[in-house]
C-alpha positions as CSV (number, residue, x, y, z in Angstrom):
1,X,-20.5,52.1,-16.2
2,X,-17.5,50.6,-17.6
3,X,-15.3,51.3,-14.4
4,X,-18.2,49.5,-12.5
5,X,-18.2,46.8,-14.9
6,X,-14.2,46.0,-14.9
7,X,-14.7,46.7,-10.9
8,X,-16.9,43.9,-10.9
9,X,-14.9,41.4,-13.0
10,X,-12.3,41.9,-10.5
11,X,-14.5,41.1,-7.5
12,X,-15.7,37.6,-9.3
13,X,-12.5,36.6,-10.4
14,X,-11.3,36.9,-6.8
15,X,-14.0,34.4,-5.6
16,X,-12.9,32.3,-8.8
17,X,-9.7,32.4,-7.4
18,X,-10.4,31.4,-3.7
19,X,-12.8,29.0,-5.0
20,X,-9.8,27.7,-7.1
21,X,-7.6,27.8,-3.8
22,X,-10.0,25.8,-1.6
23,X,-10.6,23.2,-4.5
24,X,-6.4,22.8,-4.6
25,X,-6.0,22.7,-0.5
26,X,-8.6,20.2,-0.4
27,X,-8.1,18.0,-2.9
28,X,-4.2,18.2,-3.3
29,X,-2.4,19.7,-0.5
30,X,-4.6,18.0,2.5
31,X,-3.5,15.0,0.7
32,X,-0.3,15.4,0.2
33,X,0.2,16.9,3.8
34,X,-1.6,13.4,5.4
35,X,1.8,11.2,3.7
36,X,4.2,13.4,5.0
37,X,5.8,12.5,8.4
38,X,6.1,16.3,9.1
39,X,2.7,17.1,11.3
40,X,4.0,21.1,11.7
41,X,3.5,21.5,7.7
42,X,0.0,20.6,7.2
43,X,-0.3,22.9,11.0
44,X,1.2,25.9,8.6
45,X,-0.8,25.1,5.9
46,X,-4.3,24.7,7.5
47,X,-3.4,28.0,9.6
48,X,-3.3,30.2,6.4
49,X,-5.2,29.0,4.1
50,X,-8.5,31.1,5.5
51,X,-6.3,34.3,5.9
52,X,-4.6,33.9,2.3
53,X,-8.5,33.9,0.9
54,X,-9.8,36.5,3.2
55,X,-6.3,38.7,1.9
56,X,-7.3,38.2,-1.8
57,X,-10.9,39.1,-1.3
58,X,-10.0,42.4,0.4
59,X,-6.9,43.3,-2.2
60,X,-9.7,42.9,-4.9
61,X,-12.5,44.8,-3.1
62,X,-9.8,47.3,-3.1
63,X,-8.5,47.6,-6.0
64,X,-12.2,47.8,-7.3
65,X,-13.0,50.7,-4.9
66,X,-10.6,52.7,-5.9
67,X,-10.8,52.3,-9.9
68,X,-14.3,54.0,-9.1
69,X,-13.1,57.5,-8.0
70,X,-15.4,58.2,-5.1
71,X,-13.9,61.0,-3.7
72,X,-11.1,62.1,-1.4
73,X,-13.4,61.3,1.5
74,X,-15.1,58.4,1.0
75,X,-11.2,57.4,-0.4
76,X,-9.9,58.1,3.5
77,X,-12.6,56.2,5.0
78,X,-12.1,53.4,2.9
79,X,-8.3,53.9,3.6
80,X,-8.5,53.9,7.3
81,X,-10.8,50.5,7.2
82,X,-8.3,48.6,5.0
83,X,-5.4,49.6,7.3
84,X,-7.0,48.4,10.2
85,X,-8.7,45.4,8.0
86,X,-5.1,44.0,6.5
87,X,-3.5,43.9,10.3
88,X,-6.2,42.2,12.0
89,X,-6.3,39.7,9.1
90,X,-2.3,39.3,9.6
91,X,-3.3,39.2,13.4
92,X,-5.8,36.2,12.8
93,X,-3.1,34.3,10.6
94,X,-0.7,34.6,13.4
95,X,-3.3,33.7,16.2
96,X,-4.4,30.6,14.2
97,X,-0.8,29.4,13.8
98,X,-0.6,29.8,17.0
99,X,-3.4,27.9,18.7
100,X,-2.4,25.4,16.1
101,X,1.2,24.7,17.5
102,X,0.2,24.6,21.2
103,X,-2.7,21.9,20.0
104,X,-0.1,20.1,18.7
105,X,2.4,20.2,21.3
106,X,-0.7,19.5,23.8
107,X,-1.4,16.2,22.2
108,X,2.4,15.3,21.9
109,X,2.4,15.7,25.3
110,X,-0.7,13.6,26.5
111,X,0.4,11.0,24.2
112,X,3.8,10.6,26.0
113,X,2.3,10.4,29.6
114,X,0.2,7.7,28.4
115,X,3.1,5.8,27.1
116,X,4.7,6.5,30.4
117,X,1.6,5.5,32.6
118,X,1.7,9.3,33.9
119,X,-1.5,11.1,34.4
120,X,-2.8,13.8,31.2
121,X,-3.5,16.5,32.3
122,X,-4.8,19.3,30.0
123,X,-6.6,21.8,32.2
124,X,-3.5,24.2,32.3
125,X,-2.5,24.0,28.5
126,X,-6.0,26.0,27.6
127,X,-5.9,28.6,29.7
128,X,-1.9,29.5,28.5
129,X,-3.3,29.1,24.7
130,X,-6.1,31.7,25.9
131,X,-4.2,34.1,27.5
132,X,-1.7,34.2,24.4
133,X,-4.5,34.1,21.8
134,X,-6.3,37.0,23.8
135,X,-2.7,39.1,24.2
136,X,-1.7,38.3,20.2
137,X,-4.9,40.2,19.7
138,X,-4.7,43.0,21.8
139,X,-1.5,43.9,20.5
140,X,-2.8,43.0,17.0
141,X,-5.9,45.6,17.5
142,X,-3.7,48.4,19.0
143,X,-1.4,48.0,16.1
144,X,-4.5,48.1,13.7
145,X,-6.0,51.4,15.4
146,X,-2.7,52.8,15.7
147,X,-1.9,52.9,11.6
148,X,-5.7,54.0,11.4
149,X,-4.1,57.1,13.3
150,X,-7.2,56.7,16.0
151,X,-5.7,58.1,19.3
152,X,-5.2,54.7,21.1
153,X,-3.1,56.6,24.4
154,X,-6.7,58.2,24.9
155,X,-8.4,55.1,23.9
156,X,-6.1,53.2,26.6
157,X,-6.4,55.4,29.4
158,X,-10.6,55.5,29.4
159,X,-10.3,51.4,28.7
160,X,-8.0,51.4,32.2
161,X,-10.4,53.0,34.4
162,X,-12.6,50.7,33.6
163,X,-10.4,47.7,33.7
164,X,-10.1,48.9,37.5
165,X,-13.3,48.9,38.0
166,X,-13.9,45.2,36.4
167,X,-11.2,44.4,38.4
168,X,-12.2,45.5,42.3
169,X,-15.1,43.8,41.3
170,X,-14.1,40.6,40.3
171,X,-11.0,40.3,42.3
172,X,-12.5,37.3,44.2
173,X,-12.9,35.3,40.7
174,X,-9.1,36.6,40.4
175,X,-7.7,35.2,43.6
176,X,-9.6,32.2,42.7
177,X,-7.9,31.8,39.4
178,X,-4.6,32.4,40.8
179,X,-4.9,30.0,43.1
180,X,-5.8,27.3,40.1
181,X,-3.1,28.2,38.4
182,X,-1.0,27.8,41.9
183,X,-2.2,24.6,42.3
184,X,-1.5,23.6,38.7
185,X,2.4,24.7,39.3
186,X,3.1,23.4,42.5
187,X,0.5,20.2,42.3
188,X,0.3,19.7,46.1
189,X,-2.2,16.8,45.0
190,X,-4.0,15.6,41.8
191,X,-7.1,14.1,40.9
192,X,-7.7,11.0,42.9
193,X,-5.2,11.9,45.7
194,X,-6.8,11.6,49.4
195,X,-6.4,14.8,50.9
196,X,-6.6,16.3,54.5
197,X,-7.2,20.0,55.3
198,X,-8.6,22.0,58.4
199,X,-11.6,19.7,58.5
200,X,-12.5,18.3,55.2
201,X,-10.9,15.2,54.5
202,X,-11.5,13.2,51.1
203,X,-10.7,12.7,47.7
204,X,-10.1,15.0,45.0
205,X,-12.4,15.1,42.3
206,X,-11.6,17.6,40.2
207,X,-9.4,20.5,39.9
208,X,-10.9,23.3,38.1
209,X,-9.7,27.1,37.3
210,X,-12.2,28.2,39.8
211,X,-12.4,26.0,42.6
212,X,-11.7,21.9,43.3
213,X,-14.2,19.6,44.2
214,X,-13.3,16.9,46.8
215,X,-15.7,13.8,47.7
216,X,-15.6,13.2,51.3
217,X,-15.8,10.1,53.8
218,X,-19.4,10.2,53.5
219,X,-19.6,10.6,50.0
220,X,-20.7,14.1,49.6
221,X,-19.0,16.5,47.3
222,X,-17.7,20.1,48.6
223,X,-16.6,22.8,46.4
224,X,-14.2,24.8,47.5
225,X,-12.6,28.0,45.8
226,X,-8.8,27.4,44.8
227,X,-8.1,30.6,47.2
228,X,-8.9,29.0,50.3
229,X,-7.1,25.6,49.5
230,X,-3.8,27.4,48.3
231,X,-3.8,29.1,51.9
232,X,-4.4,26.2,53.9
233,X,-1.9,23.6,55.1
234,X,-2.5,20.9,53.0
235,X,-1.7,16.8,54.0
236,X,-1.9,14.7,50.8
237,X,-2.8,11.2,52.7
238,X,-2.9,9.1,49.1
239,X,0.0,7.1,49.6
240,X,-0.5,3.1,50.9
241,X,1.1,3.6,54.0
242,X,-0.9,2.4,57.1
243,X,-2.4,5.6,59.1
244,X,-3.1,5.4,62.6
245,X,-6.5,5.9,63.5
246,X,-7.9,6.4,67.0
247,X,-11.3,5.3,68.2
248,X,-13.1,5.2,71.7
249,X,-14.6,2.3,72.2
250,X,-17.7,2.3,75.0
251,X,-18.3,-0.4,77.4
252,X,-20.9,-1.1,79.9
253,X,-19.8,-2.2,83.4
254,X,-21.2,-5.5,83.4
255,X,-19.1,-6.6,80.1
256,X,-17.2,-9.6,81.7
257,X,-13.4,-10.5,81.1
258,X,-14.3,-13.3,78.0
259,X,-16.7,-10.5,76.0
260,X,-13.5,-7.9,76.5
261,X,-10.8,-10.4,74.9
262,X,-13.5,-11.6,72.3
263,X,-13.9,-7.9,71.5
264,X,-9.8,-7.4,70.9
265,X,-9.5,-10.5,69.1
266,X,-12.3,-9.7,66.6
267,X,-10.5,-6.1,66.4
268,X,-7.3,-7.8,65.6
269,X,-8.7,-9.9,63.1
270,X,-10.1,-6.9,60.7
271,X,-6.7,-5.3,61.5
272,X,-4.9,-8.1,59.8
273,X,-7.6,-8.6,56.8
274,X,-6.9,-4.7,56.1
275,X,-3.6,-4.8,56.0
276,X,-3.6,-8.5,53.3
């Protein structure tokens, strides 16, 4: 009773301590971070404040464990979890710093096309800060099984087949997202631009991961997947120039000379008023 006793003592006076820890970040550092000009230090500190408590509260359970003498099995069980445990926490630290810095640099960066009268967009910046996140953890979780000693080559190979299969089966949702992430690169257009292609013609609404939505002449809104308008020839029509426009104009044979030239002149005249 007396190991479960002291085991115990060491499991509350870790919470006492993160308790402690939260108390200090919040009413102290926080503070002290908001008067510094250094944005990147309260980034670090808000990043590993959660894994630093999350660390203490698994060294104590630990420590507590093993004063208990379970046994050498129950001992390599516990053993395994705590090496996979400790690297995903280290794996979450480092993920959280991570997101942190690109949120930071994201809003750095829409704050100085603002100031230059350039359009924000964000669209692309999430998807990069995904795909890292989701990679720092894959690697992060292979590490984790890897020091557990679980046979990740097998593990790999059965999680491949079935990325194959995923993947045949979603390829369209693939081309699609390549092709948003084409059009991010290149920007043929962006939002607002008047655009021309095979025979949709209109203005761009949005331009999504998936597909981009464009409002046409008659106000009507087309989806269209990003594939399609990657591979098509693409006329971005958004500047002011003047665009020449051809129109048939019907008359009846008994129009007479005077209703003709009235006709040109009244044509002439919504010319000129477009172009003032």
């Amino acid at each position: 009773m007396e190991d479960w006793g002291i085991s115990l003592i060491i499991i509350v006076s870790a919470l006492i301590l993160n308790k402690l820890i939260v108390l200090l970040n919040k009413h102290f550092i926080q503070k002290m971070m908001t008067k510094t000009a250094n944005k990147y230090a309260g980034i670090l500190i808000k990043s590993i404040v959660s894994p630093i408590l999350l660390g203490i509260m698994l060294l104590a359970i630990w420590i507590a464990a093993v004063r208990l003498q379970w046994g050498i099995t129950v001992y390599t069980i516990i053993s395994k979890s705590y090496h996979i445990l400790i690297v995903l926490n280290f794996t979450w630290l480092f993920v959280r710093l991570v997101a942190a810095l690109l949120d930071e640099q994201t809003r750095r960066t829409a704050e100085k096309n603002r100031a230059a009268n350039l359009p924000v967009d964000n669209k692309l910046m999430p998807l990069i800060k995904k795909a890292i996140v989701m990679t720092i953890w894959a690697i992060g979780i292979v590490t984790a099984l890897s020091n557990a000693n679980v046979d990740v080559k097998a593990l790999l190979a059965t999680l491949g087949i079935g990325g194959i299969a995923v993947a045949l089966a979603a390829q369209d949702t693939v081309k699609n997202i390549i092709g948003g992430l084409t059009l991010f690169t290149d920007r043929p257009f962006r939002i607002g631009d008047k655009i021309k292609f095979d025979s949709i013609e209109g203005n761009v609404e949005d331009i999504g991961i998936r597909s981009t939505k464009i409002r046409t002449l008659n106000k009507h809104i087309i989806t269209i997947p990003n594939s399609k308008v990657v591979d098509a020839a693409i006329e971005n029509i958004s500047d002011n120039l003047p665009h020449k426009v051809t129109m048939t104009l019907g008359l009846t044979y008994d129009t007479s000379v005077e209703k003709m030239e009235e006709a040109i002149s009244i044509l002439k005249s919504i010319q000129r008023q477009s172009n003032t």
